[in-house]
N, CA and C of each residue as an Amber inpcrd file, in Angstrom:
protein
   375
 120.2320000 159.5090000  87.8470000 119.2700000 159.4850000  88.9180000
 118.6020000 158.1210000  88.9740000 118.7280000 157.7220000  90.1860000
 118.0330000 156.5570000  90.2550000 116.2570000 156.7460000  91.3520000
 115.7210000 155.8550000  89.9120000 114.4330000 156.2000000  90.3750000
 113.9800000 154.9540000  91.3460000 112.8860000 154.7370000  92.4680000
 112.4000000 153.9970000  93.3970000 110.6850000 153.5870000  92.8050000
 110.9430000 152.6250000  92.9530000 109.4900000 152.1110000  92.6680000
 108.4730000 152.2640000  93.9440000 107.3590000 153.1240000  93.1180000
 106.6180000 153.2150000  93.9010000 104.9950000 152.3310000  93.5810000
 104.2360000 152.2510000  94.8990000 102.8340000 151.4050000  94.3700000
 102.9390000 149.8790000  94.7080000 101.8430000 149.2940000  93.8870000
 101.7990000 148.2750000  93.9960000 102.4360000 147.2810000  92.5740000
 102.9650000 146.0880000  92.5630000 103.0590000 145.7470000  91.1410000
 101.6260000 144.9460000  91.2710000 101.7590000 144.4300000  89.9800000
 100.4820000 143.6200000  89.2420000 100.3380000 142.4330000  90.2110000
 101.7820000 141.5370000  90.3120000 101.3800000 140.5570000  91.2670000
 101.2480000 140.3650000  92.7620000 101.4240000 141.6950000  93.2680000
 100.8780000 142.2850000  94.9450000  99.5730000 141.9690000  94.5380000
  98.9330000 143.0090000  93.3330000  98.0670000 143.2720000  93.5720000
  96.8230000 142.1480000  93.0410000  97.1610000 141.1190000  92.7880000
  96.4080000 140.0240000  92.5170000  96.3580000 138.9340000  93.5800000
  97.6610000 139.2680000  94.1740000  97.3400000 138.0930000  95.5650000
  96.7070000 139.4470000  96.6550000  96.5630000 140.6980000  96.6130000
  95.4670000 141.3820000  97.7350000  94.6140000 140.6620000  97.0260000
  94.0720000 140.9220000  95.9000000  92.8440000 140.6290000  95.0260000
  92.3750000 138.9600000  95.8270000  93.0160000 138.4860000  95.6640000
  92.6280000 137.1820000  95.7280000  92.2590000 137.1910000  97.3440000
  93.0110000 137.5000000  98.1850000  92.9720000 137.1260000  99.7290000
  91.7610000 138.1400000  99.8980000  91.3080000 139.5070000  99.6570000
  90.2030000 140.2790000  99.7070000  88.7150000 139.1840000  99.2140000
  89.2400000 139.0240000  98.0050000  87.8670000 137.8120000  97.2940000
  87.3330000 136.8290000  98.5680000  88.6670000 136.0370000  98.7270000
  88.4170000 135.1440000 100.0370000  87.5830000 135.3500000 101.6170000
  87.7550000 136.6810000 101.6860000  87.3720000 137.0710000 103.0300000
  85.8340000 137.3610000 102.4560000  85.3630000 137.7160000 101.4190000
  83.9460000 138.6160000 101.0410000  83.1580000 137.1980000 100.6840000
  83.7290000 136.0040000  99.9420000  83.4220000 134.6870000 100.1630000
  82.7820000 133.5970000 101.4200000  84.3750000 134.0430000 102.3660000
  83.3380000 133.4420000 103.9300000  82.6550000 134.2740000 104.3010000
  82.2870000 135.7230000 104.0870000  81.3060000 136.4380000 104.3560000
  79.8580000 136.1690000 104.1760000  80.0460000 135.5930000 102.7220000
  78.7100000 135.6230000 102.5600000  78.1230000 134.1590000 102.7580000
  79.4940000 133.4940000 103.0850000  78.7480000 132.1490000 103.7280000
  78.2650000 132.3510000 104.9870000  78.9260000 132.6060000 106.0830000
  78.5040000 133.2220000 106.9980000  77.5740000 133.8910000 107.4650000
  77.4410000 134.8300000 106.2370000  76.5490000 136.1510000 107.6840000
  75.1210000 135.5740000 107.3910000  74.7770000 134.8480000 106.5810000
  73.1750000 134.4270000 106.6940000  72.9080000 133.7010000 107.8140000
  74.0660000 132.6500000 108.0720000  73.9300000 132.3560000 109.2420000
  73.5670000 133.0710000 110.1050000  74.2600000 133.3710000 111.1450000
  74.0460000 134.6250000 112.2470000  72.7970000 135.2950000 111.4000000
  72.1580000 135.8310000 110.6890000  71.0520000 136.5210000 110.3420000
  69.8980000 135.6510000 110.6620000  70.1540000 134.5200000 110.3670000
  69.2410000 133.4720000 111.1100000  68.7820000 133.5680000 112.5060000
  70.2180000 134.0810000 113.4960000  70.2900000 133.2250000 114.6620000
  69.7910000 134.9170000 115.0330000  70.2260000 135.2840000 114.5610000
  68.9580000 136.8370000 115.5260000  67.7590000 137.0090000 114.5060000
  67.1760000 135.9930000 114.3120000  65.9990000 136.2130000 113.8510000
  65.3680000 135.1950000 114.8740000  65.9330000 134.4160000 115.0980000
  65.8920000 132.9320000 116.1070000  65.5960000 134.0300000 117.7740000
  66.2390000 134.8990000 118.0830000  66.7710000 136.1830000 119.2580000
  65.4810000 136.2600000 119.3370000  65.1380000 137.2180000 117.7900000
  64.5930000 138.2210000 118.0620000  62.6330000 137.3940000 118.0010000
  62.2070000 136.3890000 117.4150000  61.2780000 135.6510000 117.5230000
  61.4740000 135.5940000 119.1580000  62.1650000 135.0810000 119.8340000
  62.2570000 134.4430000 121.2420000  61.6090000 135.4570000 122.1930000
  62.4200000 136.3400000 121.5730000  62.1140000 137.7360000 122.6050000
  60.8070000 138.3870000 122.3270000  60.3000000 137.9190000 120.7440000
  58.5170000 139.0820000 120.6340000  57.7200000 137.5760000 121.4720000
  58.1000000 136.3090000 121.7110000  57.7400000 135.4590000 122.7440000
  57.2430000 136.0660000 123.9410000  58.3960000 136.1980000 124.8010000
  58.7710000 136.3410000 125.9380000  57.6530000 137.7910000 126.2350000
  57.3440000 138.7190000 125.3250000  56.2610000 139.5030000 125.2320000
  55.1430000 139.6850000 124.7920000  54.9680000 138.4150000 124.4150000
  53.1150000 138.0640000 124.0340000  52.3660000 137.8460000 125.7970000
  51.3160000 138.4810000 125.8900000  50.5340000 138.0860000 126.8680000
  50.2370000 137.0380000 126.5270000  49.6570000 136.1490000 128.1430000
  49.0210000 135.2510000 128.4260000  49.7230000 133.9630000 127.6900000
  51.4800000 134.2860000 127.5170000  52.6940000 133.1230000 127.0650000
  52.5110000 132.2390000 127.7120000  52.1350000 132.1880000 129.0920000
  52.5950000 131.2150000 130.2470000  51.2130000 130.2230000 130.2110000
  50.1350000 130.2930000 130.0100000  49.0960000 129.5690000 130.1460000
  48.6940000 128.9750000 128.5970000  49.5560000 129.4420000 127.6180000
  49.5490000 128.5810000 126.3310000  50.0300000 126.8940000 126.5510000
  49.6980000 125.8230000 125.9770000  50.1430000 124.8000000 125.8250000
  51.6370000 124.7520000 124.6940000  52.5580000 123.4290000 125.0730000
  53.3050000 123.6000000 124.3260000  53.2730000 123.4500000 122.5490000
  52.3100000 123.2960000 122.5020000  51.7530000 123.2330000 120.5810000
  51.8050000 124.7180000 120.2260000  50.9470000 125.3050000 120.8800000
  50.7020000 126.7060000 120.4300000  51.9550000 127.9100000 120.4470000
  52.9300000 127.0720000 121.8990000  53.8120000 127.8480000 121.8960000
  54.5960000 127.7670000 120.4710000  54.7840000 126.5170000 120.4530000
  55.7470000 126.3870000 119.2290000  55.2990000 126.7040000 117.7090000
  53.7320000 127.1120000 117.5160000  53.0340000 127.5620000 116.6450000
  53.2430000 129.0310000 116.3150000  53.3830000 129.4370000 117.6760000
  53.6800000 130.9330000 118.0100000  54.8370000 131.4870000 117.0390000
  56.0560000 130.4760000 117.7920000  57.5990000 130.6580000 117.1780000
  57.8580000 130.1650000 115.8680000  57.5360000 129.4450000 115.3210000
  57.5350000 129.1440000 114.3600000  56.7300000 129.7480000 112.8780000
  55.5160000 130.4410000 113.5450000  55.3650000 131.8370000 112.6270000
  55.9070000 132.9260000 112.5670000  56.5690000 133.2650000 113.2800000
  57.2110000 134.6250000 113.8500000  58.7320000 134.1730000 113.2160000
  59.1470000 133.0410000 112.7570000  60.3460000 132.3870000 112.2110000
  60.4770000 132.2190000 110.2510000  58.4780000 131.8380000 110.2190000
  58.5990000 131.9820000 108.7460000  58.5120000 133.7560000 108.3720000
  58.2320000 134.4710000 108.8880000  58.4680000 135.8140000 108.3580000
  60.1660000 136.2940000 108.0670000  60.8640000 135.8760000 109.0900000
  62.1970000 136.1340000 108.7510000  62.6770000 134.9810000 107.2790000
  61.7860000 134.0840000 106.8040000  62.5090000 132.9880000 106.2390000
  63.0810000 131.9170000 107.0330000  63.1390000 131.8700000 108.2880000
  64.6090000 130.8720000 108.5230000  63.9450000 129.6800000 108.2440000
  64.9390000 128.5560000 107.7730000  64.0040000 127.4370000 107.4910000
  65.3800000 125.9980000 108.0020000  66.5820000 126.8190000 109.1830000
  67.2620000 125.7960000 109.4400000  66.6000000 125.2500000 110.7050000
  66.1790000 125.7180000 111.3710000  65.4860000 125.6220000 112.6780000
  63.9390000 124.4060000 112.8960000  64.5700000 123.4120000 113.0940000
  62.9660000 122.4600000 113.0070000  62.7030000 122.2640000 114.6990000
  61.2390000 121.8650000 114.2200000  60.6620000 121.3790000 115.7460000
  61.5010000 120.4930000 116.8140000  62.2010000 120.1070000 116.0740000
  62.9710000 118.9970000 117.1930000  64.3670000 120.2750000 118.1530000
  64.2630000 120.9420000 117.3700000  65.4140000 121.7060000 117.7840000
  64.6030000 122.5720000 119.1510000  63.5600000 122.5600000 119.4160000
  63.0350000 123.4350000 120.0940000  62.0840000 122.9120000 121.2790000
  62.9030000 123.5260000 122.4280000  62.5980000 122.5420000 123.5970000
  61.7230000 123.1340000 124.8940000  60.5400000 123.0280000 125.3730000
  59.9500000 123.7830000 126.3240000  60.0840000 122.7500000 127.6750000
  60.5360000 123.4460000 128.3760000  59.8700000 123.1060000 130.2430000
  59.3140000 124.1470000 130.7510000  58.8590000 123.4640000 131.5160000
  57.8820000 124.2660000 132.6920000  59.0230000 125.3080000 133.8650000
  58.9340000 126.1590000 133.8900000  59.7370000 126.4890000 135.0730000
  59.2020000 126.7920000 136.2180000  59.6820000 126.6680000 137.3670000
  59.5490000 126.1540000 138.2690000  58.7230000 127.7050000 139.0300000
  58.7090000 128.9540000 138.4980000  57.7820000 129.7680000 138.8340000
  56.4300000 129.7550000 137.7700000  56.1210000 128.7150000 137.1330000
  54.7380000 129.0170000 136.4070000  54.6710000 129.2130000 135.0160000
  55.9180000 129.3510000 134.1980000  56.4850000 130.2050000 132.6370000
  56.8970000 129.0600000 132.0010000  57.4390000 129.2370000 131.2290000
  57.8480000 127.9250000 130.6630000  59.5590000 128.6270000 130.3610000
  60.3770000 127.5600000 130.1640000  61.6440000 127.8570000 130.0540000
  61.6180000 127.3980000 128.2620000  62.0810000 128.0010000 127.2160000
  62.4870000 127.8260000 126.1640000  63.5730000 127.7690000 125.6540000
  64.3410000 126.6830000 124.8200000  65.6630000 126.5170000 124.5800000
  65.7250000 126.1710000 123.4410000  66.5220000 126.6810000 122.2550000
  66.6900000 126.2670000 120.7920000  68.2220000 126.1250000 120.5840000
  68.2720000 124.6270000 120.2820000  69.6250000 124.2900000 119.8230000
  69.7880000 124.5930000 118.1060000  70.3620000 124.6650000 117.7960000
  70.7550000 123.9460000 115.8510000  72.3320000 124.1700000 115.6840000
  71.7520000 123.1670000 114.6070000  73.1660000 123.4390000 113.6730000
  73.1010000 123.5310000 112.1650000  73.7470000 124.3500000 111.3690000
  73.6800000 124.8360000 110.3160000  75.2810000 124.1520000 109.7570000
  74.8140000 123.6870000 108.3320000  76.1730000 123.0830000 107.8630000
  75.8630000 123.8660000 106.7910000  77.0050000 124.5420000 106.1730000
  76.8310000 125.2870000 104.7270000  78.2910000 124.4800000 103.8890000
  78.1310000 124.1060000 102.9120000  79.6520000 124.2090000 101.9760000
  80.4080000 125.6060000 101.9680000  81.4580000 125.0700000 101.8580000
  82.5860000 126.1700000 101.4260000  83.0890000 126.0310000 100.0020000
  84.4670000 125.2300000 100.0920000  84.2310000 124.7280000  98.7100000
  84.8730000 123.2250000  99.1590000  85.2230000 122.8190000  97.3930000
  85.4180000 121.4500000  97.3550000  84.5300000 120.4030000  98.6790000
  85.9280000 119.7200000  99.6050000  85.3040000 119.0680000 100.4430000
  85.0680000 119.9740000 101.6720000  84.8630000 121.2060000 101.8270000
  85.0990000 121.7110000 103.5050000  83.6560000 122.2110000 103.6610000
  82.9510000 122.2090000 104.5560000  81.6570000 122.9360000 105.1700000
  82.0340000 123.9930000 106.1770000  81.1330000 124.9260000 106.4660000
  81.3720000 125.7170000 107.5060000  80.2830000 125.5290000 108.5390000
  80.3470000 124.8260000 110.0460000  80.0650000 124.5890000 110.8240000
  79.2490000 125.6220000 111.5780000  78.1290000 125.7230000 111.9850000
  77.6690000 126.8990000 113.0480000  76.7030000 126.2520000 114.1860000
  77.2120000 126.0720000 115.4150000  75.8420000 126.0620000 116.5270000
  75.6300000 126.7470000 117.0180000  74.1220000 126.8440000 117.2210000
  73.6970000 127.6240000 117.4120000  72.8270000 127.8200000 119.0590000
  72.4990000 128.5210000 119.9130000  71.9600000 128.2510000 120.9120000
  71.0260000 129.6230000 121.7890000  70.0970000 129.6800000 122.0370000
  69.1180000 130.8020000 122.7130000  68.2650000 130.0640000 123.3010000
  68.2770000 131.0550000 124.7540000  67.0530000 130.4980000 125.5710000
  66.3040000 131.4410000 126.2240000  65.3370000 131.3410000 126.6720000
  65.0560000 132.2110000 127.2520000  63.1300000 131.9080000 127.9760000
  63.0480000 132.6060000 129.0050000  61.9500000 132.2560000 130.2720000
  60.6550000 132.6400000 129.4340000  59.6010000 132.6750000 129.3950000
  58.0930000 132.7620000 128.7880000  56.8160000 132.7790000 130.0690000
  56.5510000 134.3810000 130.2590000  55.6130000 134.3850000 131.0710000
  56.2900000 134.0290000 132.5230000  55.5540000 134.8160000 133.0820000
  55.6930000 134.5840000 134.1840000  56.8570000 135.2630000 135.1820000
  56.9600000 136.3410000 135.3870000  58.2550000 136.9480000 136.1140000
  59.2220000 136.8230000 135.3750000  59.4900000 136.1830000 133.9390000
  60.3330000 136.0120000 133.0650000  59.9310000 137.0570000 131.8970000
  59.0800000 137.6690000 131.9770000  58.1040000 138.8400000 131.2720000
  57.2440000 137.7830000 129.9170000
């Protein structure tokens, strides 16, 4: 009787091992990112619902966001990244660029830009 091998052998199962490792690796480079960037969302948006947004100056606005930013931690996000105009009904228009460079390994980084905008006061809620 001839028997059939069944399963995995040892060296399947060290290159799954390895390619599984790899994926849980850029994971965790990754997802802080994005955890950032909806913390970046979700600041924008308890914005966009503070009364009396629209008649703040732009200091305070950015005083606003930027506390509502240290509670989540994020600390990739600086003032320069964060841009107010006036819009053209009375609100101010808000726009946050960044970019986040993390290592991977050796020489490679993992790249992320980032981008949210959104209206403040004024028919923009």
């Amino acid at each position: 009787m001839r028997r059939t091998q069944r399963g995995m052998s040892l060296l399947g199962f060290v290159i799954t091992l390895c390619v599984a490792g790899l994926f849980v690796y850029f994971g965790m480079r990754v997802f802080p990112m994005y955890y950032e960037y909806y913390s970046v969302k979700q600041a924008l948006k308890g914005l966009q619902n503070e009364p009396g947004i629209a008649e703040q100056d732009v200091g305070s606005i950015k005083t606003l966001f930027f506390r509502r930013l240290d509670i989540s931690y994020s600390e990739n996000v600086k003032p320069q990244n964060v841009k107010l105009e006036r819009g053209e009904n009375g609100g101010w228009k808000m726009t946050v660029d960044y970019e986040i460079r993390k290592p991977l390994f050796a020489n490679l980084d993992i790249v992320g830009k980032f981008h949210a905008d959104g209206t403040l006061g004024r028919n923009g809620n």
